[in-house]
C-alpha positions in Angstrom: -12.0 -12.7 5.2 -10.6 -15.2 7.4 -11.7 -16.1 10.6 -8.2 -15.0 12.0 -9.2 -11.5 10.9 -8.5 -8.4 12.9 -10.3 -5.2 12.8 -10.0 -2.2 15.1 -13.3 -1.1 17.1 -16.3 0.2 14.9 -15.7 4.0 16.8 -12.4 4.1 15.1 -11.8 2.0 12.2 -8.2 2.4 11.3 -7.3 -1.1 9.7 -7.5 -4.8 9.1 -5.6 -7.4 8.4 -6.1 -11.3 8.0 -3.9 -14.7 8.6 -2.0 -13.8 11.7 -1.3 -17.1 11.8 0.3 -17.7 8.7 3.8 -19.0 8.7 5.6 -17.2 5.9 8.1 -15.2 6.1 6.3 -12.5 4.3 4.2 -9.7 5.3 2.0 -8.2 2.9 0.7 -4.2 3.2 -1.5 -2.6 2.0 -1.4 1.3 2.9 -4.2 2.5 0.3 -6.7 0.2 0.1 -9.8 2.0 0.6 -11.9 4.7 -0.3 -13.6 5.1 3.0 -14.2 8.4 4.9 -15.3 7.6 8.6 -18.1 9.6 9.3 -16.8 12.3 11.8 -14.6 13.5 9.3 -16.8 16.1 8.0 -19.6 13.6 8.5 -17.9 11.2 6.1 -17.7 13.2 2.9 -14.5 15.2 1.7 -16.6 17.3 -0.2 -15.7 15.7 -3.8 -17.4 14.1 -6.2 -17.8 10.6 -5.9 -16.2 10.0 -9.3 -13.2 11.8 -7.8 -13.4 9.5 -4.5 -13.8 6.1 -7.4 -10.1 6.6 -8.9 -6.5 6.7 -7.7 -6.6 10.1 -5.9 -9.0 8.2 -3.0 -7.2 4.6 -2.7 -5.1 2.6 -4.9 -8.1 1.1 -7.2 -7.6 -2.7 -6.9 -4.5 -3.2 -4.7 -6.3 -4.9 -1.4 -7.8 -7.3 -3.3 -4.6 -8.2 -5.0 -2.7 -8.1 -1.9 -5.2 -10.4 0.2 -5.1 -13.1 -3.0 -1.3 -12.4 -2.8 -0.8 -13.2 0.8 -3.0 -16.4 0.4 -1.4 -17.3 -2.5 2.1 -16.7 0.2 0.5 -18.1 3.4 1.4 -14.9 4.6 0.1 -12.5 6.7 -2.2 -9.6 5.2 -2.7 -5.9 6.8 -4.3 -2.9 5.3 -5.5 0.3 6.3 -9.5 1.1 6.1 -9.8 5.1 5.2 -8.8 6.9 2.2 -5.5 8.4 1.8 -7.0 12.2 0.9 -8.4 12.0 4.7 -4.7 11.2 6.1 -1.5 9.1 3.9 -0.3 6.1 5.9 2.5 6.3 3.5 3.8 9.5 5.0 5.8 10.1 8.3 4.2 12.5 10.4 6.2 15.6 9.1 5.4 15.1 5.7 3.8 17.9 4.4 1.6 16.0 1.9 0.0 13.6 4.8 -3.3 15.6 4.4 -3.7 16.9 0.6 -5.5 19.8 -0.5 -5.2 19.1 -4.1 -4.7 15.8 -6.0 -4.5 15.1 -9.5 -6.2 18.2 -10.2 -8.9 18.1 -7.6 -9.4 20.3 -4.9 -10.2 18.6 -1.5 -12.9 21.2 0.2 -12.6 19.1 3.4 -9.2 19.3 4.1 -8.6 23.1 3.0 -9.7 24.4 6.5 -8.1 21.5 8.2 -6.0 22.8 11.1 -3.2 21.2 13.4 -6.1 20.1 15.5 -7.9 18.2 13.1 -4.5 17.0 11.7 -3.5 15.5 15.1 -7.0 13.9 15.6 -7.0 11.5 12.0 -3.2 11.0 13.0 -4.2 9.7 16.5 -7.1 7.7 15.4 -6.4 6.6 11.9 -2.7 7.1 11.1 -1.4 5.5 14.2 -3.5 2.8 14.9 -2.6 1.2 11.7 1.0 1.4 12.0 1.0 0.0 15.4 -0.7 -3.0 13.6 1.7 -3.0 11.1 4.4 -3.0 13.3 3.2 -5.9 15.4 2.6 -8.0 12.5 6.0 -7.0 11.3 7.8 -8.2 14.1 5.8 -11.5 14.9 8.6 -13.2 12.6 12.1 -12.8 13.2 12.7 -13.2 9.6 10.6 -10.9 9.0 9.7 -9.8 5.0 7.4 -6.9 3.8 5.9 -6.6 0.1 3.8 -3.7 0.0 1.4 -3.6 -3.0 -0.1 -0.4 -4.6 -1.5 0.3 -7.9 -0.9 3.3 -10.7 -2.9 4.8 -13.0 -2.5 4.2 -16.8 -2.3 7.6 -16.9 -2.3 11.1 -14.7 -4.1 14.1 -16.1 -2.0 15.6 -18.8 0.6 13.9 -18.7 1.4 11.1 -21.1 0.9 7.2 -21.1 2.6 4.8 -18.7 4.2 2.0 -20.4 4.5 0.0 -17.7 2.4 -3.0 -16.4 4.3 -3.3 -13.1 6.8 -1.4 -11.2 9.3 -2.5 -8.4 10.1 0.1 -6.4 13.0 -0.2 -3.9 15.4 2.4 -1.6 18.7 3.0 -2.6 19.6 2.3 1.4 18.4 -1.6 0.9 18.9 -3.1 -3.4 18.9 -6.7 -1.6 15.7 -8.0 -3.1 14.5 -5.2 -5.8 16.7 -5.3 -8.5 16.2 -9.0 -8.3 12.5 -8.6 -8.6 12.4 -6.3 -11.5 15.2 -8.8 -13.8 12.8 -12.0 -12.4 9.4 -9.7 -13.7 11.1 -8.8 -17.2 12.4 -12.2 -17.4 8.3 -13.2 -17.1 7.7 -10.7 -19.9 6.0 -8.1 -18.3 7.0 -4.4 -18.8 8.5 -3.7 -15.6 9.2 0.0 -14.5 12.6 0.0 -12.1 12.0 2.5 -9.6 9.3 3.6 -11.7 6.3 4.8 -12.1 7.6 6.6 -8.6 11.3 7.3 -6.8 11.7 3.7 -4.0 12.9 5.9 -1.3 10.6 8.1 0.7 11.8 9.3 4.3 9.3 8.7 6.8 7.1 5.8 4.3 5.8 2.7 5.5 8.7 0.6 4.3 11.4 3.4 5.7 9.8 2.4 8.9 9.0 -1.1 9.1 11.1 -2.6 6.4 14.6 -0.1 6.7 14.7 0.7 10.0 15.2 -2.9 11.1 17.2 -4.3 8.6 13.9 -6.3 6.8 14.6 -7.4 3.5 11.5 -5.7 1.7 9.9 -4.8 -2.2 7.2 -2.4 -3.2 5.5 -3.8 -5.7 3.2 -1.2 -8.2 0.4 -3.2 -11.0 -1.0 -0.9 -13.2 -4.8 -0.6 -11.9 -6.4 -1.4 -14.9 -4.7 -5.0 -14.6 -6.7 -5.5 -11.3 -9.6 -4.0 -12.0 -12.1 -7.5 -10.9 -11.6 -10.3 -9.0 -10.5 -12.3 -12.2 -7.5 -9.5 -12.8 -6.6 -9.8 -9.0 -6.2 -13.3 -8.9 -4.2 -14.0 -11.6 -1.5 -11.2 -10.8 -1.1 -12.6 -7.6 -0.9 -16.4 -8.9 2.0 -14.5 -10.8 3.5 -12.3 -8.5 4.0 -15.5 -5.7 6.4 -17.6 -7.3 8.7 -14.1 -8.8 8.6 -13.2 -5.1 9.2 -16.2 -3.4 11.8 -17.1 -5.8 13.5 -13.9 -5.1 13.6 -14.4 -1.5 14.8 -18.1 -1.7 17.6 -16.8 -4.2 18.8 -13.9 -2.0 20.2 -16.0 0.7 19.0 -13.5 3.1 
């Protein structure tokens, strides 16, 4: 980690994040990067099996690594947040009614089946919230101001059939400026690229809604397949490929 590197206080780790001082325009997220349970959420276990809290239903397996070699790779800012998304979804607004999951992928979460308005309002206040306010510092410390968000898929969810794709760029219907771009540069590189897909771009209340959309950012939402990024080695070389696709995009939208 850099020695610019920011981390909440040990009581309530919420997030981190790494080259403040970076000066490009972009800002790279990270909203599922870990697996982690903090220990006075049911003393740190959900109740599931750790091979359950290994795969994608915990974090999105690979994408902090690929978005700290991405932001390097930018000279961009880095910020992620440090808990698992089955404890509370930074990628939900408030009022979503999956922020805390009860079942994933098949799996039953014991810990959050009980879990009342109470216990909902305390990982908001010392999880959810303290990484968007992070977020949305880092956001604004540019006034050209870029987001790329990176998550990671699975190859495949239970029962349902293979995905094709080894990258997706997801993007709102409300802001086209930069992702249709993205996905023609990504298929012009080869890559089987999913266009809004494996997921819908526009989610009311999502990190990009309300860093990216609400002020106008230009912004992309960039999905590897997680098998791609698996290691270090993976990691790397998606975000050596990524950089140029992005910052050519950028330069060529003229925003």
């Amino acid at each position: 980690m850099d020695d610019d590197a920011m981390t909440c206080p040990p009581d309530a780790p919420a997030f981190a994040a790494e080259g403040e001082a970076r000066p490009a325009r972009w800002l790279v997220t990270c909203d599922h990067a870990t697996n982690r349970v903090p220990p006075w959420v049911n003393g740190g276990d959900l109740g599931i099996a750790a091979a359950d809290m290994a795969r994608h239903i915990a974090y999105d397996v690979g994408a902090l690594g690929l978005a700290r070699a991405l932001a390097a790779r930018l000279d961009a800012p880095a910020v992620w947040a440090d808990f698992s998304r089955l404890v509370i979804d930074p990628n939900r607004g408030e009022d979503d009614p999956t922020l805390l999951m009860r079942l994933y992928d098949g799996t039953v979460i014991p810990a959050n089946r009980n879990a009342d308005a109470a216990e909902r309002e305390r990982r908001l206040e010392r999880l959810h919230r303290p990484y968007h306010r992070a977020l949305a510092r880092l956001a604004a410390a540019h006034p050209a101001r870029a987001i790329c968000a990176i998550h990671s898929f699975t190859p495949q969810l239970r029962g349902r059939p293979p995905r094709p794709w080894a990258v997706g760029i997801l993007y709102s219907h409300r802001d086209e400026r930069l992702g249709p771009a993205m996905v023609a540069a990504c298929r012009a590189q080869g890559w089987v690229t999913g266009d809004n897909q494996p997921y819908n771009g526009h989610l009311d209340g999502d990190s990009i809604d309300r860093h990216a959309l609400a002020q106008g950012r230009p912004n992309v939402l960039i999905e590897v397949r997680n098998d791609l990024i698996a290691d270090q080695g993976g990691q790397q070389a998606w975000a050596d490929r990524l950089a140029p696709v992005l910052e050519g995009v950028l330069a060529g939208s003229g925003l």
